[in-house]
C-alpha positions as CSV (number, residue, x, y, z in Angstrom):
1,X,22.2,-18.3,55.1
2,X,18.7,-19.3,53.6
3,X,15.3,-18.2,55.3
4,X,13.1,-20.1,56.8
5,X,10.4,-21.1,55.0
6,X,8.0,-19.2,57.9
7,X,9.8,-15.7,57.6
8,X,9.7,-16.4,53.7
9,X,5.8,-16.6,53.8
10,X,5.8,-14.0,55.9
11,X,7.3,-11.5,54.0
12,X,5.6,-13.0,50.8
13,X,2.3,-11.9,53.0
14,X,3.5,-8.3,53.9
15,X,4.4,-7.5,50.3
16,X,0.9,-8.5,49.2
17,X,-0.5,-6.7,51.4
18,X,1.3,-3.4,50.2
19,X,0.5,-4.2,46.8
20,X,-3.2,-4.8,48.0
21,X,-3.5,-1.3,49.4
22,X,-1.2,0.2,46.4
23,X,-4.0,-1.1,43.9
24,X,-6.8,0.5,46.7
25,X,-5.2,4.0,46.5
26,X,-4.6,4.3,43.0
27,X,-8.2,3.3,42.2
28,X,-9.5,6.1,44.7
29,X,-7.5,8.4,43.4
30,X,-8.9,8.0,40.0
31,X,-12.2,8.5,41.5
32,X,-11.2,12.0,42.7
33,X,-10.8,11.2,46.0
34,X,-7.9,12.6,48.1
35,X,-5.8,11.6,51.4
36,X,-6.6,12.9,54.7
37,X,-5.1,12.8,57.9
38,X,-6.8,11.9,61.0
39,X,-5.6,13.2,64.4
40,X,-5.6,11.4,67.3
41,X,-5.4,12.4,70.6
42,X,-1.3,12.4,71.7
43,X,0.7,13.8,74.9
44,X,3.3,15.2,75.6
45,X,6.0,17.3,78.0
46,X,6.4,20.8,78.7
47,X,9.3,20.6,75.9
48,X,7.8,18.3,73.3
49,X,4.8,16.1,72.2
50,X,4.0,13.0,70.8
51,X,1.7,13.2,67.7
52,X,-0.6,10.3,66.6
53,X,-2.5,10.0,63.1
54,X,-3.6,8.1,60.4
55,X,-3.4,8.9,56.7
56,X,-6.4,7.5,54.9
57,X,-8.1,8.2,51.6
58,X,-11.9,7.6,52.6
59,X,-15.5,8.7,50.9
60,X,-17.2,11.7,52.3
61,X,-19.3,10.3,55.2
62,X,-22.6,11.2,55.7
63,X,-24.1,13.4,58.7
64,X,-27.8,12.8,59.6
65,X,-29.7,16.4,60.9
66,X,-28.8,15.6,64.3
67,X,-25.3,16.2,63.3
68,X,-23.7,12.8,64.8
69,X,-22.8,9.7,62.9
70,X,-25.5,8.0,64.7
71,X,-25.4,4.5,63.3
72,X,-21.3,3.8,62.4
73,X,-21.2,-0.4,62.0
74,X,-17.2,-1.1,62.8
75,X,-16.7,-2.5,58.9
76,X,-17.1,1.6,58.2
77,X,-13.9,1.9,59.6
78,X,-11.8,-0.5,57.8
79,X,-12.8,0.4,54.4
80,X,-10.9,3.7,54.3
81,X,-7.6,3.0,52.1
82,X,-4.3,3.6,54.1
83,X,-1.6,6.0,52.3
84,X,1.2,4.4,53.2
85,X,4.9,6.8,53.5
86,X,2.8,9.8,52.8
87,X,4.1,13.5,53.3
88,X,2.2,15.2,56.6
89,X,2.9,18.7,57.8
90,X,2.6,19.1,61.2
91,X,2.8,22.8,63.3
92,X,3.4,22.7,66.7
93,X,3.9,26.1,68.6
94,X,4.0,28.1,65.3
95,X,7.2,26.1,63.6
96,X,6.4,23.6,60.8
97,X,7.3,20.2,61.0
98,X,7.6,17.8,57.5
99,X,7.3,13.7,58.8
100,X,6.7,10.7,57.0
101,X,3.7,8.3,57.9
102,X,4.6,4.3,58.0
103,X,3.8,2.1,55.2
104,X,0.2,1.9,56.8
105,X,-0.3,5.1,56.9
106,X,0.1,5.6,60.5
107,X,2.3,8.8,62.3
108,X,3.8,8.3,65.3
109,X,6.2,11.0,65.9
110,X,8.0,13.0,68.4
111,X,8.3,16.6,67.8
112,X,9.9,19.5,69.8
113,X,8.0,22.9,71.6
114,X,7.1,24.9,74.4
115,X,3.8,24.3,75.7
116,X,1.5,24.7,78.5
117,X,0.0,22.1,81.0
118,X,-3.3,20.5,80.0
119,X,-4.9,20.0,76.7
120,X,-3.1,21.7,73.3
121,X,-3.9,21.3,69.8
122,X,-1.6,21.2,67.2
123,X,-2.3,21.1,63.1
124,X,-2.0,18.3,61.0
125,X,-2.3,18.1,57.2
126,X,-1.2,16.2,54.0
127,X,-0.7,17.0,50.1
128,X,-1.7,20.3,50.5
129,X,-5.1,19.6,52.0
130,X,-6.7,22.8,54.9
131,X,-4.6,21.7,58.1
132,X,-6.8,19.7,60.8
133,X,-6.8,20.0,64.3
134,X,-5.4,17.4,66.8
135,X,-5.1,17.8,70.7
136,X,-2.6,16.3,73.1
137,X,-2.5,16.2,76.9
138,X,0.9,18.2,77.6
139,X,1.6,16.7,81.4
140,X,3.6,19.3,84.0
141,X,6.6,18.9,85.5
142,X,5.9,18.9,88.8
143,X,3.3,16.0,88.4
144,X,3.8,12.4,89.4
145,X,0.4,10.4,89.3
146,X,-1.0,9.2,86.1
147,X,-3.6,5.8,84.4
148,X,-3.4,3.8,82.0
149,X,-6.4,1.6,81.3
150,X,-6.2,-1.3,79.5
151,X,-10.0,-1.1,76.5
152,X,-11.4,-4.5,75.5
153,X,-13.1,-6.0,78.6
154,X,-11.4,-3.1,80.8
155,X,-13.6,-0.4,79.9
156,X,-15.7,-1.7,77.0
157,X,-17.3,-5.1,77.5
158,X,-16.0,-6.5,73.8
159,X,-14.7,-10.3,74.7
160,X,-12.2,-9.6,71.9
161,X,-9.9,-12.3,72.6
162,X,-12.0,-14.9,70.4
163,X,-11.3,-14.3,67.1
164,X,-15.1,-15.1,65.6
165,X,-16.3,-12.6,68.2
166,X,-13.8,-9.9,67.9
167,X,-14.4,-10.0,64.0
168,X,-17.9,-9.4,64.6
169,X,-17.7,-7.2,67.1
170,X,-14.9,-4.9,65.0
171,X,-16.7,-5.4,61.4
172,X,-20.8,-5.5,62.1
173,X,-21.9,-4.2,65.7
174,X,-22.7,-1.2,65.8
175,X,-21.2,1.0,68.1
176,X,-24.1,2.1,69.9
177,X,-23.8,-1.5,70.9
178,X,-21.5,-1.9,72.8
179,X,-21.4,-1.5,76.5
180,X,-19.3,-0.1,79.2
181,X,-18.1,-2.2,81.8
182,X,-20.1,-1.2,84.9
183,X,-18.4,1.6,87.5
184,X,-15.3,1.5,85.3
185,X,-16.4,5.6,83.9
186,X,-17.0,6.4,87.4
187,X,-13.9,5.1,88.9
188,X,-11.3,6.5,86.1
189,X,-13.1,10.2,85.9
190,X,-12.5,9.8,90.6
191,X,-9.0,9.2,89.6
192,X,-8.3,12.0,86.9
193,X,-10.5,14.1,89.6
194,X,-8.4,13.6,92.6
195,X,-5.2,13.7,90.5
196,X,-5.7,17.0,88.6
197,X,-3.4,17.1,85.6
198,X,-2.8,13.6,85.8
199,X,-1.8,12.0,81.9
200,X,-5.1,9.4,81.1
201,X,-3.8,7.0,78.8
202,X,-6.0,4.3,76.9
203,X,-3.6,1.7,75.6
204,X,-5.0,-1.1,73.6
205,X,-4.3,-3.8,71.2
206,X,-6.8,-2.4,69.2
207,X,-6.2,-1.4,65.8
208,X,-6.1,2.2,64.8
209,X,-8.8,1.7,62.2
210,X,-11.7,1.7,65.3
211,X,-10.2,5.0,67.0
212,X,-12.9,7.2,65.7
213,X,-15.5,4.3,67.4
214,X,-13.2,4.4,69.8
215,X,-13.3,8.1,70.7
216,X,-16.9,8.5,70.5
217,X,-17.8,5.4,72.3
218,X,-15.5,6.8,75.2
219,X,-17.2,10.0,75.0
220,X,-20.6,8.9,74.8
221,X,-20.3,6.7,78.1
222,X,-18.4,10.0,80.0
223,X,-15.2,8.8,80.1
224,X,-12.6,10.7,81.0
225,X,-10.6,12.3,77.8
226,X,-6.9,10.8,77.5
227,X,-4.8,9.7,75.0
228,X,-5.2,7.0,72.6
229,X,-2.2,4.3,71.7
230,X,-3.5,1.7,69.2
231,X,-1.6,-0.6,66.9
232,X,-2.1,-1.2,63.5
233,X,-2.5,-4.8,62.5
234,X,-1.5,-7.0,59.6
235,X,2.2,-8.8,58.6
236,X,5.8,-7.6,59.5
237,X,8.7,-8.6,58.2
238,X,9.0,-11.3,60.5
239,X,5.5,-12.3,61.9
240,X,2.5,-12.9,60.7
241,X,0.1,-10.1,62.7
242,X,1.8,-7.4,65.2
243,X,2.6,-8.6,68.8
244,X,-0.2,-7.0,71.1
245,X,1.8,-7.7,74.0
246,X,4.9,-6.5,72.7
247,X,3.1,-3.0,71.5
248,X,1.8,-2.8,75.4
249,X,4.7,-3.8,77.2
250,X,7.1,-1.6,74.5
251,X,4.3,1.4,75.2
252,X,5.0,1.2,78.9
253,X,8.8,0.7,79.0
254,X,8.2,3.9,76.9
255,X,6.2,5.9,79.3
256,X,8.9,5.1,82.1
257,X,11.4,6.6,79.7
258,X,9.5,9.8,79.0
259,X,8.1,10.3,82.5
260,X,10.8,9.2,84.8
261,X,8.4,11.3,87.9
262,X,5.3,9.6,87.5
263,X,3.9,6.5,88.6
264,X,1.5,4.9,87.0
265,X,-1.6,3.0,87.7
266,X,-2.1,0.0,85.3
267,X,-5.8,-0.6,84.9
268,X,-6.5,-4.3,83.2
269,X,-8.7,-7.4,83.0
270,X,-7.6,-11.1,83.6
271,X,-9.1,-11.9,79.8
272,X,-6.0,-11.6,78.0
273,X,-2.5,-10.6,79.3
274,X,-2.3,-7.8,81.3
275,X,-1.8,-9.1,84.4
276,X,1.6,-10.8,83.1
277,X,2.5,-7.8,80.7
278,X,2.1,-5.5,84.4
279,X,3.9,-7.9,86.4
280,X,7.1,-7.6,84.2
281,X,7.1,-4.1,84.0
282,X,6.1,-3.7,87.7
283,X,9.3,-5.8,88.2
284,X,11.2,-3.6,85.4
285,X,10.0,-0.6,86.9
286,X,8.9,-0.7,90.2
287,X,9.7,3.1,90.8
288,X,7.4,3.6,87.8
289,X,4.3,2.2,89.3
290,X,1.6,3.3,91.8
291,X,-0.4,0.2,91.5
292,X,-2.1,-2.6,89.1
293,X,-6.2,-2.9,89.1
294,X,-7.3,-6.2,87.5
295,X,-10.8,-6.6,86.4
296,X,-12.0,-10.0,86.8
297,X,-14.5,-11.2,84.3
298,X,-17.8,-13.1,84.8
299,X,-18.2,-16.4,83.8
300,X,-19.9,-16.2,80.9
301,X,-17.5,-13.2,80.0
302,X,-14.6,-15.6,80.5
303,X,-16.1,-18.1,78.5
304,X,-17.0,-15.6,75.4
305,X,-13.0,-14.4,76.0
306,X,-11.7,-18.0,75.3
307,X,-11.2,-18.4,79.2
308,X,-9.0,-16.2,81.3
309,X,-5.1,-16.3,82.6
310,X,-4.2,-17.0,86.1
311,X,-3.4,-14.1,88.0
312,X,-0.1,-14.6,89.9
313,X,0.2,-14.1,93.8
314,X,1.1,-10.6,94.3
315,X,1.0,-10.7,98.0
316,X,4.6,-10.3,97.8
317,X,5.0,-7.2,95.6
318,X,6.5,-4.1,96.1
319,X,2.9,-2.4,94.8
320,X,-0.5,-2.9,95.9
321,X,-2.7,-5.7,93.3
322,X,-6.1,-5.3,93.4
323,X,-8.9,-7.4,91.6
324,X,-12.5,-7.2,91.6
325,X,-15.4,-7.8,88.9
326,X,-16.5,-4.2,88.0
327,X,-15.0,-0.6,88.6
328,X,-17.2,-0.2,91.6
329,X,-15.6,-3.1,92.9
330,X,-12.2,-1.7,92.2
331,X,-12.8,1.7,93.4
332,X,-13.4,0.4,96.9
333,X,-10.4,-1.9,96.8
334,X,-8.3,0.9,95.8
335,X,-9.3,2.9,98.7
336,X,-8.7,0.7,100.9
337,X,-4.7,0.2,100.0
338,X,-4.9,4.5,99.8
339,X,-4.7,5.2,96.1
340,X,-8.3,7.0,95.9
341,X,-9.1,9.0,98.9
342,X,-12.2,7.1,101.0
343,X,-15.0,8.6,101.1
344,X,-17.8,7.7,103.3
345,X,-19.8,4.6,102.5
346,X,-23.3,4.4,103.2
């Protein structure tokens, strides 16, 4: 049976691309340069773990006195080459584990162990190089709240939707540029705080080459530590770019899997589709979800986003829908249908 002439363009694209980043590494590696792995942060059970990374050959990056990278523009991050099918060691609870990263270099693996509640660190490394450190949130048994928060426009004002704008803001701003969305650091550390040993997720269409922004952006603005899921962008066999709603809604069908006890609250915006990739797995999953939160954007947000989707009725659902315009907004709505505590308002 022939191909279509789409999937045959398709796949034309996905080999060039390999043979793009092919070329890349063997021209680093004459330079002296050597693969790395970056750690990301994972999670886990009491019994296992799921280990995120990236294997990238990058130049040494350089460290002003204050000892922070204090002016990182977002094209920094895409310039590293990706070592794709690379060897990585990992050792979890003292036994060594030998994976295989993706053809982009990413690792995405389960491993087995025994480890305590809360955050772990396990060791990472590749051809040989001193092992790295990684940590992952190992979630207890007995524990049956957790988040997951949605990034671009949820908890970092980023409009990403329009693809002028999201190339802009992923290849020149720099990331002491970007904002938080108001209230939204205040209402997810109330929620890890009332919920100790809750699993905080940050799950994002994002690519994996803006983690490191990503990680220091969420520190700087004192939000809560969690666990990072990412997708790595480019062809497949049979697309042109990855599905971001299929890596969310696949992500979430996967958490039900893993965590069969918890319910979740899905944090959002109405900006791209989170309120339709929620209300199918709400409808999936209902036992697997505590409630949805949907940040509604401003105007001139909306506009800069390439408008915003209709959020259904949900007046009939089997779990409380809220919606405001910033987390402050949200915080009080999810008092009021009892997922955060109330406190007194002045």
């Amino acid at each position: 049976m022939p191909v279509p002439p789409s999937r045959t363009k398709v796949l034309w694209l996905a080999r060039l691309e390999r043979r793009a980043h092919s070329w890349r590494e063997r021209r680093a590696r004459a330079r002296g340069l050597r693969a790395q792995v970056m750690g990301y942060p994972g999670y886990g059970g009491e019994e296992w773990v799921r280990v995120v990374g990236r294997v990238l050959i990058a130049p040494p990056a350089r460290k002003p006195s204050s000892g922070e990278y204090a002016s990182v523009r977002g094209w920094r991050s895409f310039v590293a080459v990706p070592v794709g099918f690379a060897q990585v060691r990992i050792t979890v609870d003292g036994v060594v584990h030998d994976v295989v990263a993706d053809r982009g270099g990413v690792v995405d693996t389960v491993v087995p162990g025994r480890f305590e509640p809360g955050w772990q660190t396990v060791e990472m490394s590749v051809e040989g190089s001193d092992p790295v450190e990684t940590r992952v949130f190992i979630v207890a048994s007995d524990v049956r709240f957790g988040i997951v928060s949605d990034v671009d426009d949820t908890v970092m004002v980023t409009a990403l939707p329009r693809p002028l704008l999201a190339a802009w803001n992923s290849f020149v701003v720099d990331e002491h540029a970007r904002q938080p969305v108001p209230g939204m650091a205040v209402l997810l550390e109330r929620l890890t705080r009332e919920n100790p040993g809750a699993p905080m997720l940050y799950l994002s269409t994002g690519a994996w080459n803006v983690a490191p922004t990503l990680i220091r952006f969420l520190r700087r603005h004192l939000f809560p530590p969690g666990s990072i899921l990412l997708t790595d962008w480019g062809p497949t066999h049979d697309r042109w770019f990855r599905s971001g709603r299929d890596h969310k809604a696949s992500n979430l069908r996967r958490l039900a899997s893993e965590f069969p006890h918890i319910r979740w609250l899905l944090v959002g915006d109405d900006g791209q589709h989170d309120d339709e990739i929620y209300t199918g797995f709400a409808a999936e999953h209902p036992e697997s979800v505590a409630a949805v939160a949907i940040r509604r954007l401003s105007p001139a947000e909306a506009v800069l986003a390439g408008g915003r989707t209709v959020v259904d009725d949900h007046s009939a659902a089997n779990v409380p829908w809220v919606t405001e315009s910033d987390g402050a907004g949200l915080l009080e709505r999810l008092e009021d249908v009892g997922v955060v505590a109330s406190e007194p308002r002045s």
